[in-house]
Backbone bond lengths (Angstrom), bond angles and torsions (degrees), N, CA, C in turn:
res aa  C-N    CA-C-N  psi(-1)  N-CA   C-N-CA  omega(-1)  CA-C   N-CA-C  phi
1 X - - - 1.459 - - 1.531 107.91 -
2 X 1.275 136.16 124.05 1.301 157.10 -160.26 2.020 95.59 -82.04
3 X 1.139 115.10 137.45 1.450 98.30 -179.44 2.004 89.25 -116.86
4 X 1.177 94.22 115.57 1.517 91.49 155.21 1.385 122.48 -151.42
5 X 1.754 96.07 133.27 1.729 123.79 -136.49 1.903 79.43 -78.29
6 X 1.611 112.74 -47.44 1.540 100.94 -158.73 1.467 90.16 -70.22
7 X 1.502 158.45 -76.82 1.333 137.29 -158.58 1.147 114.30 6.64
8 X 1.765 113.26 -79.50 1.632 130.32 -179.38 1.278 116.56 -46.14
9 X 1.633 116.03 -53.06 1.476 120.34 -174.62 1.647 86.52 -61.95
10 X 1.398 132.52 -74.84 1.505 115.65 -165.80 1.304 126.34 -22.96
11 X 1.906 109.17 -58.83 1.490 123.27 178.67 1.717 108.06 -66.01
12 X 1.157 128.49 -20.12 0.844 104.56 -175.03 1.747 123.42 -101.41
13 X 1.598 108.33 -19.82 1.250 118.49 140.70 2.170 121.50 -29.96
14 X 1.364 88.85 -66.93 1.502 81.40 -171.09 1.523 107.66 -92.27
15 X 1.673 131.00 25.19 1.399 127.48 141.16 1.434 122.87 -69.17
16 X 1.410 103.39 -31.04 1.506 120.37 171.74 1.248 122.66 -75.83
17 X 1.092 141.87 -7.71 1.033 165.05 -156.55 1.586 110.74 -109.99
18 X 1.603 89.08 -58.73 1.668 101.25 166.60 1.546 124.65 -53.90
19 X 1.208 92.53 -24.49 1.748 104.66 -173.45 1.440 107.41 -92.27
20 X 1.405 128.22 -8.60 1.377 116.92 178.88 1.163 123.52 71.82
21 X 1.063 106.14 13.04 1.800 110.49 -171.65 1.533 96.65 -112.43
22 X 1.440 118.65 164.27 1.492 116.30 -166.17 1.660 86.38 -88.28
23 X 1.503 113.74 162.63 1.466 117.86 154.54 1.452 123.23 -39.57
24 X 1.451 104.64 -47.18 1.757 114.59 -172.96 1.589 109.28 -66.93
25 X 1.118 108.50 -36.46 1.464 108.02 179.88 1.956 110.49 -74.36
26 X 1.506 104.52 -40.62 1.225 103.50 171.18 1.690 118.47 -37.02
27 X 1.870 102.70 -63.39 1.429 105.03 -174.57 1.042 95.95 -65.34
28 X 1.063 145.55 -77.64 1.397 132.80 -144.13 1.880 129.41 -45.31
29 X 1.808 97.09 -26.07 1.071 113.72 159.52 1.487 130.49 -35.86
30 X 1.756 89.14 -67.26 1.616 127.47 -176.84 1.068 106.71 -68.90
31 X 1.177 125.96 -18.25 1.624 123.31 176.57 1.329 134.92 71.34
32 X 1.652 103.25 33.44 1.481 117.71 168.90 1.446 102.75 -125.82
33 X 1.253 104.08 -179.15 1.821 139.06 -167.81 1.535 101.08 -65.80
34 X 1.408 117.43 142.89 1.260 99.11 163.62 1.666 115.74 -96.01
35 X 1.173 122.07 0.45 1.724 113.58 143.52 1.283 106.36 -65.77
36 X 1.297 156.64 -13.82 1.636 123.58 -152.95 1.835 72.23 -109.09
37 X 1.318 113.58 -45.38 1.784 113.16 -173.88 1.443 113.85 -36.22
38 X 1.634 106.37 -54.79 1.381 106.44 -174.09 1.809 115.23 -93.11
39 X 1.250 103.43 8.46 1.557 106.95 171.41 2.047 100.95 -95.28
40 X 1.572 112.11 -1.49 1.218 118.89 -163.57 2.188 93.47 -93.17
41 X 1.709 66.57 -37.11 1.894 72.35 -161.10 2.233 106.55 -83.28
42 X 1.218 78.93 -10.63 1.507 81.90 -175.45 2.179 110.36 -83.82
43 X 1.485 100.39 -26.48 1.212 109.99 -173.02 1.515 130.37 105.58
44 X 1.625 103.28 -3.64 1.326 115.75 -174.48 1.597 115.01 -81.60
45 X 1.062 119.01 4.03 1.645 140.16 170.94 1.579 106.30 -157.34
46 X 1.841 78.18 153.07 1.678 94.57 -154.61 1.376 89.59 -69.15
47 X 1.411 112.96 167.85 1.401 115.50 173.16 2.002 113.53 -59.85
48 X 1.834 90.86 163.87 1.866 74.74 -166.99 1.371 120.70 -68.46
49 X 1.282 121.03 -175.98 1.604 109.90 160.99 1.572 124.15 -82.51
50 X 1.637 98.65 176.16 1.370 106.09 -172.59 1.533 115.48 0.27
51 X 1.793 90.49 -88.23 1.690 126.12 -163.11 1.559 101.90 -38.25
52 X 1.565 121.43 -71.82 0.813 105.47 173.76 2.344 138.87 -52.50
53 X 1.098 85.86 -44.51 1.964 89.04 165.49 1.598 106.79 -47.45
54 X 1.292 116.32 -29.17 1.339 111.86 175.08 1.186 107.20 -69.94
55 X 1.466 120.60 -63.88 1.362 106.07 -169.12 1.618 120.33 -71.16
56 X 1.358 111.01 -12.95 1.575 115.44 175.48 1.722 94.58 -64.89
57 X 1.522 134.08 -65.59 1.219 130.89 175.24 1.640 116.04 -28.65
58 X 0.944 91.27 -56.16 1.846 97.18 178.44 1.429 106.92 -38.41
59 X 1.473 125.48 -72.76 1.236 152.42 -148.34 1.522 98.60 -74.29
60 X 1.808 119.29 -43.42 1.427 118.26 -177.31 1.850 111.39 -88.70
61 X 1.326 134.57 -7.98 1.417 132.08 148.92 1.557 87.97 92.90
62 X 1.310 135.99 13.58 1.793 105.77 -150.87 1.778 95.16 -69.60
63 X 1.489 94.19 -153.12 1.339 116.50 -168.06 1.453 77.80 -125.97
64 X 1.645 100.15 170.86 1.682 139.49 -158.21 1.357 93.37 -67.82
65 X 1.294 137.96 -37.45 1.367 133.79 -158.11 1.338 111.81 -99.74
66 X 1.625 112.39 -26.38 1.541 115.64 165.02 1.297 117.42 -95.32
67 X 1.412 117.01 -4.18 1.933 118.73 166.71 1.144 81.72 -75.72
68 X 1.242 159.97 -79.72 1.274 148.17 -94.25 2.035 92.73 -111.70
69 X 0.957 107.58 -29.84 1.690 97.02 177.44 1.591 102.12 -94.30
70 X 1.083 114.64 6.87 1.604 102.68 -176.71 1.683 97.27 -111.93
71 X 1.676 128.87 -23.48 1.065 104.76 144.81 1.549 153.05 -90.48
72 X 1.655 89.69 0.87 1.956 108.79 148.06 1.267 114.32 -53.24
73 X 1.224 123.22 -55.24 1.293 111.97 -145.53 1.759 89.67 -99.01
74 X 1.732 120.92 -11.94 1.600 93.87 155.78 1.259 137.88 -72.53
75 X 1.125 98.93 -12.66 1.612 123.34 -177.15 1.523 110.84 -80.73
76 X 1.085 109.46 -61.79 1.548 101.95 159.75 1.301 126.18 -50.34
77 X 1.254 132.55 -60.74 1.346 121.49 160.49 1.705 137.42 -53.17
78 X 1.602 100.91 -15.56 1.520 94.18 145.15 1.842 137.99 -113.47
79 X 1.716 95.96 21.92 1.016 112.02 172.71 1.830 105.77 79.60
80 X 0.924 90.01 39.84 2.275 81.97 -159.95 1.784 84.46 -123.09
81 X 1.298 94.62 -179.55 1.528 114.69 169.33 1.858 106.61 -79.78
82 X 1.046 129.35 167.31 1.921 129.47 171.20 1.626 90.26 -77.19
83 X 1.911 93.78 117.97 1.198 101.43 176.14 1.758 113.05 -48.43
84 X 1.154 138.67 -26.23 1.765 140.03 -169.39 1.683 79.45 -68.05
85 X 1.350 138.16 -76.55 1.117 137.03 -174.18 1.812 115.71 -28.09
86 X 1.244 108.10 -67.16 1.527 109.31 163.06 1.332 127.73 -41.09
87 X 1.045 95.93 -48.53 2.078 101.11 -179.87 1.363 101.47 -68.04
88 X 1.553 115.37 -33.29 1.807 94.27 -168.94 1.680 98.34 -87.26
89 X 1.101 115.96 8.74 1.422 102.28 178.08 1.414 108.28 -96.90
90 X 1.415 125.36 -42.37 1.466 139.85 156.18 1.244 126.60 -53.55
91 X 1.163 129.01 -29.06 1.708 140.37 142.86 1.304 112.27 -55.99
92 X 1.495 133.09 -40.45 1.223 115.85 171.28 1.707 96.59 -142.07
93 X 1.653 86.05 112.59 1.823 88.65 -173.28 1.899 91.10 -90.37
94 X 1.158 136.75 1.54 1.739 111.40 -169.64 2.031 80.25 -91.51
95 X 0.993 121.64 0.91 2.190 104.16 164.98 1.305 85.09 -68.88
96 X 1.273 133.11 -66.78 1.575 108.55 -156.02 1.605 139.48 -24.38
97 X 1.151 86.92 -31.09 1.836 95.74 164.94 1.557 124.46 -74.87
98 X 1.353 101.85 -37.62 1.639 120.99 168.74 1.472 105.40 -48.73
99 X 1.211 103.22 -75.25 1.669 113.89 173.12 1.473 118.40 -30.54
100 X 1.402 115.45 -61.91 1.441 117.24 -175.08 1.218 113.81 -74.57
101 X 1.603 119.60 -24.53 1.133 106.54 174.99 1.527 106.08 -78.52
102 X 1.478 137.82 -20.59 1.314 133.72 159.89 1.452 101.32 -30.31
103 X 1.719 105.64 -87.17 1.258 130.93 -158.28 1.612 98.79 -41.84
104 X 1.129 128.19 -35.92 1.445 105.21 -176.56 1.681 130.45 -90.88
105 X 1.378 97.65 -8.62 1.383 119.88 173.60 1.423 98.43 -70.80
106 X 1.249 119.03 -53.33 1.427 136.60 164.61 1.461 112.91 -17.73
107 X 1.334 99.36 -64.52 1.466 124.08 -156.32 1.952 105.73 -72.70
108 X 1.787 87.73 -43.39 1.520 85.99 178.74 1.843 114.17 -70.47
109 X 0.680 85.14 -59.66 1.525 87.40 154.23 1.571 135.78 33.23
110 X 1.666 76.07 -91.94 1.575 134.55 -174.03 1.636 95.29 -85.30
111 X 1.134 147.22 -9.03 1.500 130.85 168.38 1.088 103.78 -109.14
């Protein structure tokens, strides 16, 4: 998986944008720095974690198709799984078996 920090900062620049709200009001919302904000949007730190993408989601309103690429592309840029993916696995840890037993059916598969 390719990690790239500006993707997110790009998309997430012009989610904000969409919302009409100034940047400053955004962070301040979300409840970070506006150095760590614009070190977010510039690419020089990985995108934030979970907690916060949640509350950035809150604040930006998108629709199903832009939640879902805005927590791809945090995930990729911090190298992780899409935090929504994590929580539903940690909300219900007895899938884990489901899953692996996917993944290996998967796997056989594939040889």
């Amino acid at each position: 998986m390719a990690t790239d920090k500006k993707a997110f900062g790009n998309f997430l620049r012009e989610m904000i944008s969409q919302t009409k709200i100034s940047q400053a009001a955004f962070y301040e919302a979300v409840g970070i720095t506006k150095p760590y904000f614009y070190d977010i949007l510039s690419g020089k730190v990985n995108p934030p974690p979970p907690d916060v993408q949640y509350k950035m989601l809150e604040k930006l309103k998108v629709d199903d198709k832009q939640r879902k690429k805005f927590l791809n592309l945090a995930a990729e840029g911090r190298s992780e799984i899409p935090a929504d993916i994590a929580k539903l696995i940690t909300d219900n840890p007895r899938q884990l078996e489901k899953i692996r037993t996917t993944l290996t059916a998967l796997l056989v598969k594939q040889r």
